[in-house]
DRENTORLO-991739 format. One record per atom (N, C-alpha, C): residue in one letter; z, x, y. Coordinates in steps of 0.02 Angstrom, whole numbers, plus 50000, padded with zeros to 5 digits. Layout:
BEGIN
AZXY ...
//
This chain:
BEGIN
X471285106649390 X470925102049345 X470585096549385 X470035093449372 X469555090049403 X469695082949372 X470055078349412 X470135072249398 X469335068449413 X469345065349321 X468635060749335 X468625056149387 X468145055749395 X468085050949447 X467375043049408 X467925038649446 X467695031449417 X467055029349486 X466705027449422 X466025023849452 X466195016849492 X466035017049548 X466095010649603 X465575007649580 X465015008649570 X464435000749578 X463915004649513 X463784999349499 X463235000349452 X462724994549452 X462234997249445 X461224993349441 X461284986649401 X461934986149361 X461814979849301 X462454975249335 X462994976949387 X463444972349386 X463754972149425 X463234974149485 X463634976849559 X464324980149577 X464284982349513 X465184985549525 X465714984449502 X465644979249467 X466144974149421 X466314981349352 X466754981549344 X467024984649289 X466994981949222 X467154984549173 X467104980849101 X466464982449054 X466394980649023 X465874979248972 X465144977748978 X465074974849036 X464474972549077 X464004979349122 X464464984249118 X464154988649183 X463814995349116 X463484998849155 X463025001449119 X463455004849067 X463155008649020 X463645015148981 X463575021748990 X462795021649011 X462405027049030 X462265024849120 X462435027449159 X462045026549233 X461925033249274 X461155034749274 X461075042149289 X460765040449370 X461055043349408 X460645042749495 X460505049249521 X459895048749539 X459515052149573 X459295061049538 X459485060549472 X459485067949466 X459005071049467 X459155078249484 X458875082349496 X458955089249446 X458395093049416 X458645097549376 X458135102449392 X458545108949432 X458165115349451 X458475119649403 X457655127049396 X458005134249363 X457595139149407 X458285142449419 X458195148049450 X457515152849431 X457015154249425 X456595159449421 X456395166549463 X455765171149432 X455715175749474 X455305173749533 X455005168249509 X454655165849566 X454785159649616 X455425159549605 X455655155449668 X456165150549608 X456435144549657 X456725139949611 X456285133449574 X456235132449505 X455835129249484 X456075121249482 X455885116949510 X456045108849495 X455815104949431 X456325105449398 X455995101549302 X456085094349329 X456455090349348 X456705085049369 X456855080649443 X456395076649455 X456675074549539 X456775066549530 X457475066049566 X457455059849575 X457665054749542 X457905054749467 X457635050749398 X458235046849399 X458275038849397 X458525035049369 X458685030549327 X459145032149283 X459155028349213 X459885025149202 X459865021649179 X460265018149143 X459985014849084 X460535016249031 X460665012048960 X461515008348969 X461325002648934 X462034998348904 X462024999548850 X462704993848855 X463014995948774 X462644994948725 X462384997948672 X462084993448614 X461454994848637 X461224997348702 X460354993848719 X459995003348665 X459525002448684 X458885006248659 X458385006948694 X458385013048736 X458005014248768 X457605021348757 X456945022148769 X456525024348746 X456245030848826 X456285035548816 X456035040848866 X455115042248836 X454705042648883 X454175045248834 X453445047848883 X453315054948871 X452785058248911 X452525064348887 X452075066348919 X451695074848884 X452455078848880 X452275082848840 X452545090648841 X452765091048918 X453225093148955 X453195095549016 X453695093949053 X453525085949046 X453765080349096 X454525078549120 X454765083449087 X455465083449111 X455895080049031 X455855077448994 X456115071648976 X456805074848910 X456815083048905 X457195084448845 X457675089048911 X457595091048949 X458055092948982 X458375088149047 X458015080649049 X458445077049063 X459075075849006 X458745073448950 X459285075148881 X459975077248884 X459825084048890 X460325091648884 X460625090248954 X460425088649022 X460755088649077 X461605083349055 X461355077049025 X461985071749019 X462245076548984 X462445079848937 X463065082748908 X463025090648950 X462835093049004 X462665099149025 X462755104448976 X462115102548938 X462005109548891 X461305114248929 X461405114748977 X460935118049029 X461425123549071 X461385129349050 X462045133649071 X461655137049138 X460985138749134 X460575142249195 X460325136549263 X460355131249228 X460105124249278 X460555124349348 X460125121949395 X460785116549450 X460525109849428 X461015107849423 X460745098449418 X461195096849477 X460925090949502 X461055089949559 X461075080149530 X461435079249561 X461375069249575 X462015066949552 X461915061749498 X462445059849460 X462575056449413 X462965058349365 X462795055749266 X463285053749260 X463405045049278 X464035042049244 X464015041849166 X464565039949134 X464525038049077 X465205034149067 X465235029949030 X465685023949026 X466275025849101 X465915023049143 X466255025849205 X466635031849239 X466215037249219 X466535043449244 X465835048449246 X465925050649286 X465325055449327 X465495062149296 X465095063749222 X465055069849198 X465085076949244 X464755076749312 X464625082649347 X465085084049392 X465555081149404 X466155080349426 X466885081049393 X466715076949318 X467315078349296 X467625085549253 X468215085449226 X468285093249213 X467945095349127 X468015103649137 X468105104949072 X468005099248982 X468705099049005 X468955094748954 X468875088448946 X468825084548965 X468355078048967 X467865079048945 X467375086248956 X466635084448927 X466665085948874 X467245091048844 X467295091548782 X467305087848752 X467905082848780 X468025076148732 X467275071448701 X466925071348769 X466065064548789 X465835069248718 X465675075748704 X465215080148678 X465425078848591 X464955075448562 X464975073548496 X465425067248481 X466185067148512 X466555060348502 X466175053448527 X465945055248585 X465835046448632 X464805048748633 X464675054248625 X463975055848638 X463875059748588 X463235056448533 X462955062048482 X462335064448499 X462115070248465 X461385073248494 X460985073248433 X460845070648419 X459885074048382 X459515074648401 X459415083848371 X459065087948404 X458225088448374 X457725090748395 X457115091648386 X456985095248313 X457385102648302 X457185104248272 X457825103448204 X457895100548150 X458475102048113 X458725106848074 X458395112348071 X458505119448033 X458725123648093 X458625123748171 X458705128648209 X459465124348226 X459625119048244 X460135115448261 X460635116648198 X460515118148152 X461235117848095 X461265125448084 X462165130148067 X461985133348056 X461995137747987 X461575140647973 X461285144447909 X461785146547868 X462365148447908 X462755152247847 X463495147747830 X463325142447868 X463935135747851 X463715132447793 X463945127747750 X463905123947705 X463795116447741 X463405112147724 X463315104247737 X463955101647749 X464355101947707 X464935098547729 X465425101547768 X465485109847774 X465675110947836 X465385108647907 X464915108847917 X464695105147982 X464695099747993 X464675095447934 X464875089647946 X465345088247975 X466075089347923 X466735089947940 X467115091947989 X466685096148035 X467095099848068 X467195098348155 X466745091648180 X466865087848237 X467415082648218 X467725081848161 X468215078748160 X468895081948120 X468685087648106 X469365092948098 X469655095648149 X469095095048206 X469325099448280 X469715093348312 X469615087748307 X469905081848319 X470665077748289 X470845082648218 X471405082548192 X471365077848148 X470635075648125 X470885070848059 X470975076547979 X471295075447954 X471505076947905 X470955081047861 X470975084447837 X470415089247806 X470175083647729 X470525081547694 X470165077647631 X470285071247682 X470335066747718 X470145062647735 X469415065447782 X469335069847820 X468595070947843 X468215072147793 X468335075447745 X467885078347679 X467665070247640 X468055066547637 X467885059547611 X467365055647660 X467545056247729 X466985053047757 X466445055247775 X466365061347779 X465895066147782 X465375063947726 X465695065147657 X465375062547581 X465035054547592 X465475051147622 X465235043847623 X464615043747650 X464515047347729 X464025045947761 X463415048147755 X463595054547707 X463165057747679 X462575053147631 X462895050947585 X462565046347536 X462285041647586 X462715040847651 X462475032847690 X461765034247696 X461535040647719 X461085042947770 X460525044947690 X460535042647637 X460185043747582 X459985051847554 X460565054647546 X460725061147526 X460905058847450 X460555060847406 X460845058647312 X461285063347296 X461745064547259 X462145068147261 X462585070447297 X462785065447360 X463155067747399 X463785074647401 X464305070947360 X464755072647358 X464755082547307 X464415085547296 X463965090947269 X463595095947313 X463155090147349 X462785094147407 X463185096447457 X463845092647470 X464305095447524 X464395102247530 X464285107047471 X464185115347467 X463645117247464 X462845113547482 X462465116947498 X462395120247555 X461975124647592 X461675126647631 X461145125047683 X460935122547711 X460425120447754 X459645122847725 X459595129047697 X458865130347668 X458895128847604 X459425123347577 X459485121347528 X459145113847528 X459095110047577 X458595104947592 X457945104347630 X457605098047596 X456775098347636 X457085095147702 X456385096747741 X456275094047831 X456685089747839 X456455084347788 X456765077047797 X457535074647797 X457715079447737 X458305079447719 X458925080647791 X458575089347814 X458965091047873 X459085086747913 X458485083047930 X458495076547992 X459055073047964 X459275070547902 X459545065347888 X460475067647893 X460325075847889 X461165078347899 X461195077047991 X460835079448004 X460795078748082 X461065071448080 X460735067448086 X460875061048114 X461615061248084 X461855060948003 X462665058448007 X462815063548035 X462825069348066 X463085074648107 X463465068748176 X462585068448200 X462765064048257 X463195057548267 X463215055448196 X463505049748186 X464425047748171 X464425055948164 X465215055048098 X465715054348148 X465675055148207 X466085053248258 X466235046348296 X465635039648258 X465655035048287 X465695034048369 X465075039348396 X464885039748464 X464875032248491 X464875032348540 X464625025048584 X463755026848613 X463605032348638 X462885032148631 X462665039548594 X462155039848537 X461655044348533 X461095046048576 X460745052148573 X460385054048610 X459845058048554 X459365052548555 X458905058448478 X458315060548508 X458185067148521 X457785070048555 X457305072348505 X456645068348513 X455965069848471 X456205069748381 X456545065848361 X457025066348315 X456585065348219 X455805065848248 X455375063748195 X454575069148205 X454845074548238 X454175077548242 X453965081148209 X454125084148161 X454195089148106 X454215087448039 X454195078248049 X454165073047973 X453485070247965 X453225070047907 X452635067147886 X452685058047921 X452095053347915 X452205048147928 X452885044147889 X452605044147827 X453105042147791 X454015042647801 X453955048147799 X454735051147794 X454995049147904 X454405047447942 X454595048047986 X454835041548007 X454465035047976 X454925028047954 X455495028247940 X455635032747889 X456305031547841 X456685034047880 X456635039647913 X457315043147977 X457235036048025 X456935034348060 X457005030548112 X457375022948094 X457045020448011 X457215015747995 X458135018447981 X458335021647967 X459125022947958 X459405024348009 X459085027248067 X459305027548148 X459415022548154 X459005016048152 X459095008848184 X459575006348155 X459865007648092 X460495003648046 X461005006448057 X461145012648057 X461785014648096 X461995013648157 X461435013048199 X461585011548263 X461905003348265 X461534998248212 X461654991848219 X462424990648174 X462554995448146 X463054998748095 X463754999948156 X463475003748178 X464145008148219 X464245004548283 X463554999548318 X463604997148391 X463415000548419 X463115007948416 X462865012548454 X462175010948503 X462255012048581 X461715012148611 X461135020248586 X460455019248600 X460155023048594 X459675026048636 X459775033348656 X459265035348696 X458645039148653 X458095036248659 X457575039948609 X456985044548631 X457205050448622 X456535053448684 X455855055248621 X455315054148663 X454705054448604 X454045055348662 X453635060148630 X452915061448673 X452385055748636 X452805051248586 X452345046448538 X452405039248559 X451945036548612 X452265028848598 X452155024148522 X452075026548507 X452025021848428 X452625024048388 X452825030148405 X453775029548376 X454135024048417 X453895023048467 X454575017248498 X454285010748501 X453865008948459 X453705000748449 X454164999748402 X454324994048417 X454874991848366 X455494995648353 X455734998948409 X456175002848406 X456465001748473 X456415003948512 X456595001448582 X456594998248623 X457144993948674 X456964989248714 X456624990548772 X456684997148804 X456434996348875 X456335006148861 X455735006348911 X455575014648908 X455465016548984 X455605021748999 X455405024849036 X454835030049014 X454265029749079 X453745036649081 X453745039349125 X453675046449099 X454035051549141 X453325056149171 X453255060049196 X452565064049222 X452855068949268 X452825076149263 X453085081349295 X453605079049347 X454235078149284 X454635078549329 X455075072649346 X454805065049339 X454635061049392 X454485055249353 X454925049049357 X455095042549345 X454065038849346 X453865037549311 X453215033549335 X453045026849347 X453495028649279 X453505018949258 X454275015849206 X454475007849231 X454905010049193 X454785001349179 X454864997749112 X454954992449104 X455324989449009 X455094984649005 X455164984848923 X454574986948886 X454704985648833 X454314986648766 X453694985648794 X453594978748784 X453074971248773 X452894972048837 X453094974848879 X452694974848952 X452274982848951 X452584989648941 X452314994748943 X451684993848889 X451544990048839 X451174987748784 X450654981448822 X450694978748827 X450294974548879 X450264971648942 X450654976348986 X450404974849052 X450524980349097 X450394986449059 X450774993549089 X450254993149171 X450624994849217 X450184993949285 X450345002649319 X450225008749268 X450075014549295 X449785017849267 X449085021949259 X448605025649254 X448735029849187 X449225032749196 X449645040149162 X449775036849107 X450215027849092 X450515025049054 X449765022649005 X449365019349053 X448745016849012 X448305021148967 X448535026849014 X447955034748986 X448285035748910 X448925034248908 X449255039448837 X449205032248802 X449225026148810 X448925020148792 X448325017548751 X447985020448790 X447195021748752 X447005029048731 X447385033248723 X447215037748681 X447435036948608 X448265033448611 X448305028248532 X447675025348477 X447745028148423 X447265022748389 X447335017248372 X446905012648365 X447045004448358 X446885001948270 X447284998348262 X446874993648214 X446944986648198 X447004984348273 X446644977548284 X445954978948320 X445614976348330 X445004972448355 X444394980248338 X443844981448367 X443354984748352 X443744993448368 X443464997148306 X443925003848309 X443305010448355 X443455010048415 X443095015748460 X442665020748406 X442225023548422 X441995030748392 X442385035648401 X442605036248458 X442985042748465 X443725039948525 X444325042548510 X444795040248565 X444825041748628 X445015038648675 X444875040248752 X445645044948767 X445445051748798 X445755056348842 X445955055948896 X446585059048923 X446705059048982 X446615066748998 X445915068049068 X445555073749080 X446085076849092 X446045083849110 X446445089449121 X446995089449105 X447405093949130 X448195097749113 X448815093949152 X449265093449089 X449965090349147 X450035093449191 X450115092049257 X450355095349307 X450695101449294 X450925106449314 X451355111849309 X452095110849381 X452655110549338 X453165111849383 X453005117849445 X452705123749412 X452765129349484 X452025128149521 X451555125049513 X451365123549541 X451015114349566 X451425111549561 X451245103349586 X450785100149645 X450235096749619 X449905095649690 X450175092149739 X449925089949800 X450285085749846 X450215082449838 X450345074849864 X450405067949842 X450605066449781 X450295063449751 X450575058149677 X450405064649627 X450835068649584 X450705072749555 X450445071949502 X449985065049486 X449485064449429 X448685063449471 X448485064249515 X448055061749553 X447455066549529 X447745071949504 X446865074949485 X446765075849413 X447165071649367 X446845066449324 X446745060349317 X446815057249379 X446695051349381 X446035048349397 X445925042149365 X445215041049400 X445215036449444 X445745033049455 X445875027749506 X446075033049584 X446015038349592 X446305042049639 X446065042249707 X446355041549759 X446025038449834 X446605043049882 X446105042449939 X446475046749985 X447125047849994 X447565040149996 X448195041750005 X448525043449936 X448185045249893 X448675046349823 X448625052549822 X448015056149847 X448105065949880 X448485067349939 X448835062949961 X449035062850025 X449885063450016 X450125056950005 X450775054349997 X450965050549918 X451755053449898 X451855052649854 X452055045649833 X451815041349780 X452035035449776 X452935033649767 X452975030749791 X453835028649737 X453865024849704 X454295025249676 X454665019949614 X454815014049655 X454125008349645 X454545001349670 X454484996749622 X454964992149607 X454824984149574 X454664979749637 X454314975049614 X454174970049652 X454634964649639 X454824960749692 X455424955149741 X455314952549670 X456164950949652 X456134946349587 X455974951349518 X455714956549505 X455494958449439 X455694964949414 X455644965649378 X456054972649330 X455544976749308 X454764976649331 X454454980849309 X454394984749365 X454634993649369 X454414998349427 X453854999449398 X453475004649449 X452815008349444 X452925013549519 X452605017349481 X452645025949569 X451655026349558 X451455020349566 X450735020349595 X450545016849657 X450065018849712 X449745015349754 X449405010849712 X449035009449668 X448795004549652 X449025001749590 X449714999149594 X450134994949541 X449734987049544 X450054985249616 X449374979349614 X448634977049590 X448424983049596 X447504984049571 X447674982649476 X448034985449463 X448124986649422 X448364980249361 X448984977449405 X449384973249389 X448754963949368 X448264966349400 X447814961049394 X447574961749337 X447414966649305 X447214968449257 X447664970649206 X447944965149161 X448684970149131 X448554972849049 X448674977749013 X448634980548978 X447804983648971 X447284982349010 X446734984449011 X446644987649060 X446404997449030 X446054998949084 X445264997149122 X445794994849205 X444974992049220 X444394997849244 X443894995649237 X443325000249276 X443355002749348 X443415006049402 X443665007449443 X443215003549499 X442665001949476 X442295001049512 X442444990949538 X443104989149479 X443224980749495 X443954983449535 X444064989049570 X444784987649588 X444674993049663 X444214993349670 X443934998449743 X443935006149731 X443735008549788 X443625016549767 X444325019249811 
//
């Protein structure tokens, strides 16, 4: 049996134990799959941390790594190597045994998943799946069936206590999302993990899931990890985001800074492709040219450089890293963070920041 092993230092508290040190602290990972054509790299490098309570926001194209970083923290990646290291309330998931992750998996960590009809299954009843992360856990069968019912109604299900014998193709889109979440919830996790958790919901209905994400979480104390290809799902939703780009950490700061003073290309590009409705509304929205990078095949240097328009020799050359500048909490993996940084939330013309 694989005795966990306790986290020595962490990014928020030099090492200090307690309450203060991260909940989530992920270093350096790495997430390969074996293919016919060699080994493929989804993930290099990536560092994250969430605290207790915090809300943090993942967000990039299709591609970019950011749902099988996800699946790596609870290793629901059975073909992967992941490589690095995924603390969680001080214990290094990839290290520790078996049984421990059983325990992290739904009790201390919930998942909402992308899709809610493929994630539940078809021939169970609502309140069996509900019930049944805390029947495996030994609470009492009519005491789980009661809270199951409660949370049900919490999560704005009418009829709760009725629907508990429906079926899953017995509710709309919205509905499923909303079993999902008390799914994720009925265990009173310490962090969720809601992966694209509104893509399959009209505008409307996609408020009302997020708006009941935010109250249970403020409900239960739950930190939140929110992965989304939408930055306008995580306004007003998250404190700090990471952007991700084949693979690969880009940018990482808060809200109010990725929103007006984002200082990387990739971040500004999906920025101004948003529609506005403050100040004069464009004719048509601005694009970011060509194709995400491809994992099997990645260019050299900065692996956004041939859609970039700020792009210069050494960005075809050598890859930028992840630096903050002395004193500050905003990273960037651009040669021209500075160029940039002069100019904050506006993309400038290339021609005011050199060729």
């Amino acid at each position: 049996m694989t005795v966990p092993t306790v986290n020595p230092m962490s990014e928020q508290n030099g090492g200090q134990p307690g309450q203060s040190s991260p909940l989530l602290d992920v270093k350096n990972l790495s997430i390969s799959f074996p293919t016919r054509l060699g080994v493929v790299r989804a993930v290099n490098g990536l560092r994250l941390s969430i605290g207790h309570h915090e809300r943090v926001g993942i967000v990039g194209e299709s591609g970019s790594g950011k749902t099988v970083t996800a699946l790596s923290i609870l290793q629901l990646l059975p073909t992967a190597i992941v490589e690095g290291e995924i603390w969680f309330d001080g214990v290094n998931l990839l290290e520790t045994s078996a049984e421990h992750l059983r325990g992290v998996r739904g009790k201390q960590v919930g998942y909402v998943f992308q899709d809610p009809l493929s994630a539940l299954n078809p021939v169970q009843t609502i309140g069996g799946q509900l019930m049944e992360p805390l029947r495996i856990r030994g609470v009492p069968k009519k005491e789980a069936f009661e809270r199951a019912v409660a949370l049900l109604d919490r999560v704005g299900i009418k009829n709760a206590r009725r629907r508990m014998k429906d079926h899953p193709h017995e509710f709309s889109g919205g509905m499923r999302q909303r079993v999902i979440i008390a799914m994720a919830m009925i265990a009173e996790p310490q962090l969720i993990i809601a992966d694209e958790p509104t893509t399959a919901l009209d505008v409307r209905v996609q408020a009302k899931v997020l708006d009941l994400l935010a109250d249970l979480a403020d409900e239960q104390k739950v930190a939140i990890l929110l992965i989304s290809h939408d930055l306008g799902i995580l306004a007003g939703f998250v404190e700090r985001v990471v952007v991700m780009y084949a693979g690969r950490v880009v940018e990482k700061c808060s809200i109010d800074e990725m929103y007006h003073r984002s200082i990387h290309p990739y971040t500004l590009g999906l920025l101004n492709s948003l529609p506005r409705i403050d100040g004069d509304i464009p004719a048509e929205l601005t694009t970011i040219g060509g194709n995400p990078a491809s994992a099997l095949d990645l260019p050299s240097g900065c692996p956004f450089h041939p859609r970039c328009r700020y792009v210069q020799d050494v960005c075809r050359e050598v890859e930028p890293a992840l630096t903050t500048p002395p004193g500050g909490r905003h990273a960037s993996a651009c040669h021209r963070a500075e160029d940039l940084a002069r100019n904050p939330g506006i993309l400038p013309d290339p021609s005011e920041v050199g060729s």
